[in-house]
N, C-alpha and C positions, 0 to 999 in steps of 0.2 A: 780797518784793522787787518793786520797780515795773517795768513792761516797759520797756524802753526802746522809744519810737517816731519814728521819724524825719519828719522836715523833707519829704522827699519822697512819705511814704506817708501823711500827717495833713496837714498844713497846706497843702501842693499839691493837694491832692483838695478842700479845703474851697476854698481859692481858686478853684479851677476851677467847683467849684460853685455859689459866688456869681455868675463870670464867665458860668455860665448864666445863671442867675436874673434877671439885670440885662441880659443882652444879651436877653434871654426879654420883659422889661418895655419895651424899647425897639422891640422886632419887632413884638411882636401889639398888633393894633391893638385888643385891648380892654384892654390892660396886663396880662392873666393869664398869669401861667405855673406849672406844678405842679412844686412841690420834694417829693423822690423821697427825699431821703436826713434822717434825722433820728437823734440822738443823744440814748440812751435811758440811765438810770442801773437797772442791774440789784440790786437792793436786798440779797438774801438770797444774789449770787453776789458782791459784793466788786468788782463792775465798771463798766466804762461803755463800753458797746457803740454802733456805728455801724450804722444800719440802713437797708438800702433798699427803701422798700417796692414797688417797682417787679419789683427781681429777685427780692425776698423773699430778701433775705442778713442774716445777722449775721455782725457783724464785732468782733471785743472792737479797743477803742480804747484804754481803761487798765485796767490792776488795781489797785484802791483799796485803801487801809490797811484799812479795814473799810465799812459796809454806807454805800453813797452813796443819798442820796435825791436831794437836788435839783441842777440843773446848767444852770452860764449861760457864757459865751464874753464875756471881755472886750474891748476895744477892735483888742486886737495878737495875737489868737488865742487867747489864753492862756483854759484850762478853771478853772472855778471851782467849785469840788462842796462841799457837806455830808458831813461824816461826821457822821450822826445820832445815834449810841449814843455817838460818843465827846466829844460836844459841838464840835465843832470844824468851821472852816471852811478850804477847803484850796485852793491855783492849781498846776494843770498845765502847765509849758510844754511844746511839743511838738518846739520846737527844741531847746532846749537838754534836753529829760528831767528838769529841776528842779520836785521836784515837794515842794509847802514849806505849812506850816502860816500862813493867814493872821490866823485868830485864834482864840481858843479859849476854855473856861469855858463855854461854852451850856449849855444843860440839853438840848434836844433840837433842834437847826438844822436846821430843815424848808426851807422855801421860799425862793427870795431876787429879786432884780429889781438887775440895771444902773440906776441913775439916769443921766438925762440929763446928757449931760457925759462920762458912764464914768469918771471920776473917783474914786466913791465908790458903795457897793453897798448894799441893804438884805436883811437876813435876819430870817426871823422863828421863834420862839424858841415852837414849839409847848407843850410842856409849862410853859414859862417864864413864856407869856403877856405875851410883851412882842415888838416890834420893835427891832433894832437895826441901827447903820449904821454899816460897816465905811469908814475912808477907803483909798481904794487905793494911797493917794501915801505912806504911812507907816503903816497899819494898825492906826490909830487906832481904839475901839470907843469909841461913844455911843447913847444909848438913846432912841431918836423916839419912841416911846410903850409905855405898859403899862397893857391896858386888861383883861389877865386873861384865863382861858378858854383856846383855842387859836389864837392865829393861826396862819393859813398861806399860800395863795396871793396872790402881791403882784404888779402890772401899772402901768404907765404908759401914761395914752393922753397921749403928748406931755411935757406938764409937773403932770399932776395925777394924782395916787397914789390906787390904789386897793387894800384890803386885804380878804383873808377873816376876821371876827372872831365872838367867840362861842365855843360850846361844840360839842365833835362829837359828842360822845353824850347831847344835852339834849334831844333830840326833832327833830320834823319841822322844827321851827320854831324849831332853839335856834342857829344861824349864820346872815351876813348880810354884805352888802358893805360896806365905809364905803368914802366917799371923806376921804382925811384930807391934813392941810395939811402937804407935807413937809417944811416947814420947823419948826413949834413942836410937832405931833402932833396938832392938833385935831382930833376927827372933824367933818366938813362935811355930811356928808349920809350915809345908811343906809338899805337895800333893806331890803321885807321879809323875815320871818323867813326862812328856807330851810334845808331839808337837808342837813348836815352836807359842807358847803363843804371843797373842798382844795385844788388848783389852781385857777388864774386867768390869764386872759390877756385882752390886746386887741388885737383885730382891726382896723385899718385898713379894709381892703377892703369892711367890713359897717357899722363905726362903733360896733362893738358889745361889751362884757367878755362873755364865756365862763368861767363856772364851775360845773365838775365836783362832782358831789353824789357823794361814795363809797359812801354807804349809801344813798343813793336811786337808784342805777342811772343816773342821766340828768344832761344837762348842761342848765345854765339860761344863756338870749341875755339880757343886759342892757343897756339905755341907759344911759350913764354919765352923761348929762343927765339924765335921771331916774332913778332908781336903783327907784323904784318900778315901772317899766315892763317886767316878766321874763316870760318865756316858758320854761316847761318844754319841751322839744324833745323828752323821749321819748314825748311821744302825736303829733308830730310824723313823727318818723323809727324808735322804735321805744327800747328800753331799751342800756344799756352799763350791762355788766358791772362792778361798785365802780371807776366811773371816777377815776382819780388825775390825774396829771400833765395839765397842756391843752399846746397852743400852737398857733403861724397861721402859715400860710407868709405873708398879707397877702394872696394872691390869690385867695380863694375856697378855698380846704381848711381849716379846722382838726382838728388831729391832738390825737384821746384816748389812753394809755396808761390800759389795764385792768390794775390792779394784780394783778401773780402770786398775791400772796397772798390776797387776796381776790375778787377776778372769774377774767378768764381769759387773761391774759397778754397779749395781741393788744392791737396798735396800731387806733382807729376814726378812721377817716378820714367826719368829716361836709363834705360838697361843698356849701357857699351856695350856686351857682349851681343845682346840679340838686336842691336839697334831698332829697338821699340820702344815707342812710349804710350804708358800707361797711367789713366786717372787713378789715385787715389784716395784717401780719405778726405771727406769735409770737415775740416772746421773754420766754426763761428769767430770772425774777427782775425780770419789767419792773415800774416804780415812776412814772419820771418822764420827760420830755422835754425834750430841748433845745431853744430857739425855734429854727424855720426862717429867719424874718424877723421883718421888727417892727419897731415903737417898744420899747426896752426892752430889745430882746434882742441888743444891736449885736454882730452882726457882723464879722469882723474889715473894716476900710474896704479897699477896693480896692487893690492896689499900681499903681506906674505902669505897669507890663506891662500888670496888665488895663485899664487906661483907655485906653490904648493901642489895645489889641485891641477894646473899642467901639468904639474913634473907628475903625478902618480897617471894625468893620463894620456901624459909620452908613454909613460912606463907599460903602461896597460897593452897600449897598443901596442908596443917592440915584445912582451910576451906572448900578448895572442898570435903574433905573427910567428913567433920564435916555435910557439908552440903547431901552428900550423906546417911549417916546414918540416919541424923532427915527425907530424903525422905522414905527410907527401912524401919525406926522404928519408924514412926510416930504412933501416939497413935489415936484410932478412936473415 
């Protein structure tokens, strides 16, 4: 049976949270601010847990039909997860507790990505070997490409699609990035070979795709202008344990999930600014992450409360200042 979770202990907390994040990006003056809470799908415990890695809490969020891999947050809040084994792709709402089948028949529903718009979703279909893309207005399935192998982790920087493709257990060099045309499935361009790709994300803040090597311990920085231009980070900052899941808060952190099953359950927090990486929280059954921010990973938008509540504290801050200066430049 699914929990029921309310309006005010899910969806308030995430609003509030944005309402940081965004009031956090208008205050400091270098736009950074660190998001603290991320939402993790617990794979082998049937859930999807809320984590902070600040207080170092778990917090179960839902209890899943069965074993959730992947997990993205629609335009109006609403949770969208994989059921992996059962082929099936699934939405949460947090209001209402409707929690509904959005489409099904996959073979294995690994990864998925928001299209710009939010409109329409894509999932990719690991054992399937193929992409497809779910419309969200009517949950329509059609198929952007099948190019075989495994795909998995999928990102948008903006308007241009990038996939993990290839085989995961081909060798060192049997996965690889494409950027592909969202509209007909062409691949456009292709990194070299790499390490058993699974997660994917991009980064604003750096300009850069992030993917996780699960059997290679380490996450690869890529130029999405060049695809050819990757940098292994673990002689960098050091190895992560069978890194799965990525994503970016946009301001300088991106957050690894070390798979339970395979590494050691702990979230890695790699910091672009201080180029360090840092263990942090455990949990039980971790697999994947929620985006923090992003292109891609949209967020629910702002309600007029929170705009509201920027604008009184733009406001705040332009009188305190205002009022600082007529004390420094008073006239005698």
């Amino acid at each position: 049976m699914i929990r029921s979770v309310t309006f005010s202990s899910i969806t308030a907390c995430r609003y509030i949270r944005i309402a940081v994040m965004f009031s956090g990006i208008v205050l400091a003056g270098s736009g950074r601010v660190w998001a603290a809470e991320l939402y993790a799908t617990c794979i082998t415990n049937n859930q999807i847990d809320a984590v902070d890695t600040v207080a170092n809490t778990v917090t179960t969020f839902l209890n899943t039909p069965s074993a959730a891999d992947s997990i993205i947050f629609d335009g109006s809040g609403r949770v969208i997860y994989t059921e992996l084994y059962a082929g099936e792709v699934w939405r949460y709402d947090p209001i209402t507790s409707n929690n509904v089948i959005l489409a099904g028949g996959f073979s294995t529903p690994a990864d998925m990505v928001l299209e710009p718009g939010g409109d329409s979703m894509l999932v990719s279909d690991y054992s399937g070997g193929s992409v497809f893309r779910i419309n969200l207005t009517n949950n329509t399935v059609t198929t952007l490409l099948s190019p075989g192998g495994n795909p998995e982790g999928l990102a948008y920087d903006g308007n241009r699609l990038f996939v993990n493709l290839g085989y995961r257990y081909g060798g060192p060099t049997a996965k690889y990035v494409a950027e592909i045309n969202p509209t007909n499935g062409a691949i456009l361009a292709v990194s070299p070979g790499l390490n058993s790709l699974d997660g994917l994300t991009y980064d604003p803040y750096s300009g850069r795709l992030f993917a996780s090597s699960v059997l290679g311990n380490t996450v690869y920085a890529i130029d999405p202008n060049n695809l050819s231009n990757v940098t292994d980070l673990s002689s960098k900052l050091g190895l992560i344990p069978a890194p799965d899941g990525i994503t970016t808060d946009g301001t300088g952190d991106v957050f690894v999930a070390s798979s339970d099953s395979l590494g050691d359950g702990h979230i890695y927090q790699i910091n672009l600014i201080t180029h360090t990486l840092t263990q942090d929280t455990y949990v039980s059954g971790l697999d994947d992450l929620a985006p923090a921010s992003g292109l891609g990973a949209l967020v629910p938008e702002p309600k007029t409360w929170l705009l509201t509540a920027l604008g009184f504290g733009c406001l705040s801050l332009l009188l305190r200042r205002t009022v600082r200066y007529r004390k420094y430049h008073r006239q005698p």
